[in-house]
MDTraj code that builds the backbone (N, CA, C; nanometers):
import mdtraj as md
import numpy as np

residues = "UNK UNK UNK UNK UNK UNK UNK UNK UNK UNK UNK UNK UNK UNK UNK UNK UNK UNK UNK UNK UNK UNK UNK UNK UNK UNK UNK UNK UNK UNK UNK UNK UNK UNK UNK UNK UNK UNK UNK UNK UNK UNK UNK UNK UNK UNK UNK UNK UNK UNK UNK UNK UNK UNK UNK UNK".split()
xyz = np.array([
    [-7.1142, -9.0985, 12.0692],
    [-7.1297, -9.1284, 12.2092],
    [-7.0224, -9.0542, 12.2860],
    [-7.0658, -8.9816, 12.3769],
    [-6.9742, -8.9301, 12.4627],
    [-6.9740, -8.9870, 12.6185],
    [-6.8474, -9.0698, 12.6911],
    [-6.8159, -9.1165, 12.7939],
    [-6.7582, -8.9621, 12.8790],
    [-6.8807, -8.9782, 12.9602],
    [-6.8330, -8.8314, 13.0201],
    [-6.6935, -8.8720, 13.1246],
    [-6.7038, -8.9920, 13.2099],
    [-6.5909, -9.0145, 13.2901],
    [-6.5934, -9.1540, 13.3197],
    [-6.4985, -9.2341, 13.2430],
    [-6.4837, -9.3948, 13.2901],
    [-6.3594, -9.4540, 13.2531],
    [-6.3338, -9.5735, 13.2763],
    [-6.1898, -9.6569, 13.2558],
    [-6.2759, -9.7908, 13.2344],
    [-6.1308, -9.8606, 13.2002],
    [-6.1998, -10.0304, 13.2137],
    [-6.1361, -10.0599, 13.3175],
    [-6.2145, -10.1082, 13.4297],
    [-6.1354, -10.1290, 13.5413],
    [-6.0661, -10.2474, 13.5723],
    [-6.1014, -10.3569, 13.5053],
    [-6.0620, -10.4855, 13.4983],
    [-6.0669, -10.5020, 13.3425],
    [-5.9733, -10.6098, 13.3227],
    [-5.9618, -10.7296, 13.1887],
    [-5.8994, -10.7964, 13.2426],
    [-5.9749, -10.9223, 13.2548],
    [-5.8985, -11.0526, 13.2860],
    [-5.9741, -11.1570, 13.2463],
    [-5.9258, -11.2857, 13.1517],
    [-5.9922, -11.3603, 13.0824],
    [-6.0820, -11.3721, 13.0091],
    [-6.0733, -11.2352, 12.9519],
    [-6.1570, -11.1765, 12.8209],
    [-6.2739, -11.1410, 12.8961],
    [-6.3029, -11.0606, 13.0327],
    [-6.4059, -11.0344, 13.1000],
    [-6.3934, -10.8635, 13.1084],
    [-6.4276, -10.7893, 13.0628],
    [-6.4045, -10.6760, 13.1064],
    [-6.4998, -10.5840, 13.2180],
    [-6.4040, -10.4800, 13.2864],
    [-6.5452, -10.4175, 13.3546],
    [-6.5395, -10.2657, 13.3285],
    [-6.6557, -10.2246, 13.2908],
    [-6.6562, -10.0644, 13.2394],
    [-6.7121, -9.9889, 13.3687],
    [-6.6402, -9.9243, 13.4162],
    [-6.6934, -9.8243, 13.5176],
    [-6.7168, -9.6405, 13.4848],
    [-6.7685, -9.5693, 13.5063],
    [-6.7898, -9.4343, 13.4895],
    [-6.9418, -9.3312, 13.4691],
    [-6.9584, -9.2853, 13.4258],
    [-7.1064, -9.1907, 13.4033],
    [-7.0873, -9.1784, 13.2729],
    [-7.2463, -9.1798, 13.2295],
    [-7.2477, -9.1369, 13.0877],
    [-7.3871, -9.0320, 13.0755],
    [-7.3739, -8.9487, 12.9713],
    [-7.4702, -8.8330, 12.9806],
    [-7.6166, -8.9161, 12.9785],
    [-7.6829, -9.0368, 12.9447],
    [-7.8034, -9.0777, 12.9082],
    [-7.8018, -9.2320, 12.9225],
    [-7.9354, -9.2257, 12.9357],
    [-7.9226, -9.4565, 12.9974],
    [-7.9257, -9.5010, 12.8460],
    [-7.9474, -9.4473, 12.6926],
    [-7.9502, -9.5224, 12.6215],
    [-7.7862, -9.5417, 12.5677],
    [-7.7071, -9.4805, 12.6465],
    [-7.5660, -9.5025, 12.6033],
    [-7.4986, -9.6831, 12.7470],
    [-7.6065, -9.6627, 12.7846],
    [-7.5718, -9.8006, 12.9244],
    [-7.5621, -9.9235, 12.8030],
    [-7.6244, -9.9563, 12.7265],
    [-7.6479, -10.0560, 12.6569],
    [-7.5580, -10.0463, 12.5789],
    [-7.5263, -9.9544, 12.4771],
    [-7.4649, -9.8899, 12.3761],
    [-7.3142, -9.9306, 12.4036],
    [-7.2855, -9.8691, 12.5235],
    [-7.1089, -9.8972, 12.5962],
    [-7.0986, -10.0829, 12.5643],
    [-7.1568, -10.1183, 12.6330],
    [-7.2008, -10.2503, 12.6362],
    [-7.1511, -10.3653, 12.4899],
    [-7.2111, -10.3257, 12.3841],
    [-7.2379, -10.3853, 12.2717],
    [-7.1006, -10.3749, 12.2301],
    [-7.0463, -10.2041, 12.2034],
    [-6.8798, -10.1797, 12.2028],
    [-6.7915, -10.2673, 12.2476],
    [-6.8017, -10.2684, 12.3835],
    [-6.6615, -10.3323, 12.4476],
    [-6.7027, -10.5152, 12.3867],
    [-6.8014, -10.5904, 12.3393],
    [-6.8156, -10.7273, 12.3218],
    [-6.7623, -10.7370, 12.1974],
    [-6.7989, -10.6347, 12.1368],
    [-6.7195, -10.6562, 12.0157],
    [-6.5831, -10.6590, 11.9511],
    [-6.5421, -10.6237, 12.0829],
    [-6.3756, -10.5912, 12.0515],
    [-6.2991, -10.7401, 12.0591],
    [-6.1634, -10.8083, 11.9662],
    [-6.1609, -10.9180, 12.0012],
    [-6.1631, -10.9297, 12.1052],
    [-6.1753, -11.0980, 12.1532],
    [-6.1027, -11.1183, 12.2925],
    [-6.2226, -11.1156, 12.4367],
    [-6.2438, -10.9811, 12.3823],
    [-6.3451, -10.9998, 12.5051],
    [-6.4896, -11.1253, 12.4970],
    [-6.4858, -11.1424, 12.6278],
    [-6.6280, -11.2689, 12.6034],
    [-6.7426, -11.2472, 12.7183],
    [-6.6851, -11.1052, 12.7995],
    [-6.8021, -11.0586, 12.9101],
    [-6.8108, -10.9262, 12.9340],
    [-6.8593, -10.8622, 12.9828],
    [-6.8641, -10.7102, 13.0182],
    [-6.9710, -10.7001, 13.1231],
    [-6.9020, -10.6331, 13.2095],
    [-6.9288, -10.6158, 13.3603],
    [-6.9441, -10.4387, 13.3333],
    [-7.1143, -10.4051, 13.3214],
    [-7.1075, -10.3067, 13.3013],
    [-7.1637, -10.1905, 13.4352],
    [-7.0909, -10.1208, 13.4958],
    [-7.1107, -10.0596, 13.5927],
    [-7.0689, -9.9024, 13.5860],
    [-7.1598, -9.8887, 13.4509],
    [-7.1839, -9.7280, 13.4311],
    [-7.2974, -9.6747, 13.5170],
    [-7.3012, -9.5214, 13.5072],
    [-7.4432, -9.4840, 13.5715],
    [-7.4147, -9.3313, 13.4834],
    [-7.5883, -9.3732, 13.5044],
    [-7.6006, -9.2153, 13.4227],
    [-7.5581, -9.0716, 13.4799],
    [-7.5264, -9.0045, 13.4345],
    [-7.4499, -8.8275, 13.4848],
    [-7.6204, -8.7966, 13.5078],
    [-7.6766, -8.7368, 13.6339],
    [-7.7633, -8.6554, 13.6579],
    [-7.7228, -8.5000, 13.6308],
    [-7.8445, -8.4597, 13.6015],
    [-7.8060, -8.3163, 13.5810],
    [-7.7849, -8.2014, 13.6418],
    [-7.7416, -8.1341, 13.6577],
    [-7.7201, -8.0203, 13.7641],
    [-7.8128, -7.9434, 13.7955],
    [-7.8702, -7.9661, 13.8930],
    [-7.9664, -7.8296, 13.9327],
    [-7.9602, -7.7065, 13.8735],
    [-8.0177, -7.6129, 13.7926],
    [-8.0176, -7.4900, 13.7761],
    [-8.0577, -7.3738, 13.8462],
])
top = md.Topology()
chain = top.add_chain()
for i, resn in enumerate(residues, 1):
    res = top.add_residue(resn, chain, resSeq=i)
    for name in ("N", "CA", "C"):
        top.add_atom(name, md.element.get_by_symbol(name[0]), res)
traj = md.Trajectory(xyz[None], top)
């Protein structure tokens, strides 16, 4: 999986929030599953969006 541009913008009370672009929507879910699994966390506030592609 490649995170083309994001941070976690929040953690607070095991809630996290993922912000940034990712190359494809099947990585929206994907980010998702990651960050729940990590201890600790118990939410994810996911506010990725997909990278559109550049006009050629």
């Amino acid at each position: 999986m490649q995170l083309k541009t994001g941070w976690l913008g929040a953690y607070k009370d095991g809630i996290v929030t993922v912000n940034g672009m990712v190359p494809d929507a099947a990585q929206l879910d994907e980010v998702t599953l990651i960050v729940k699994d990590v201890q600790g966390v118990v939410s994810v506030v996911n506010r990725l969006t997909v990278q559109r592609p550049m006009s050629q």
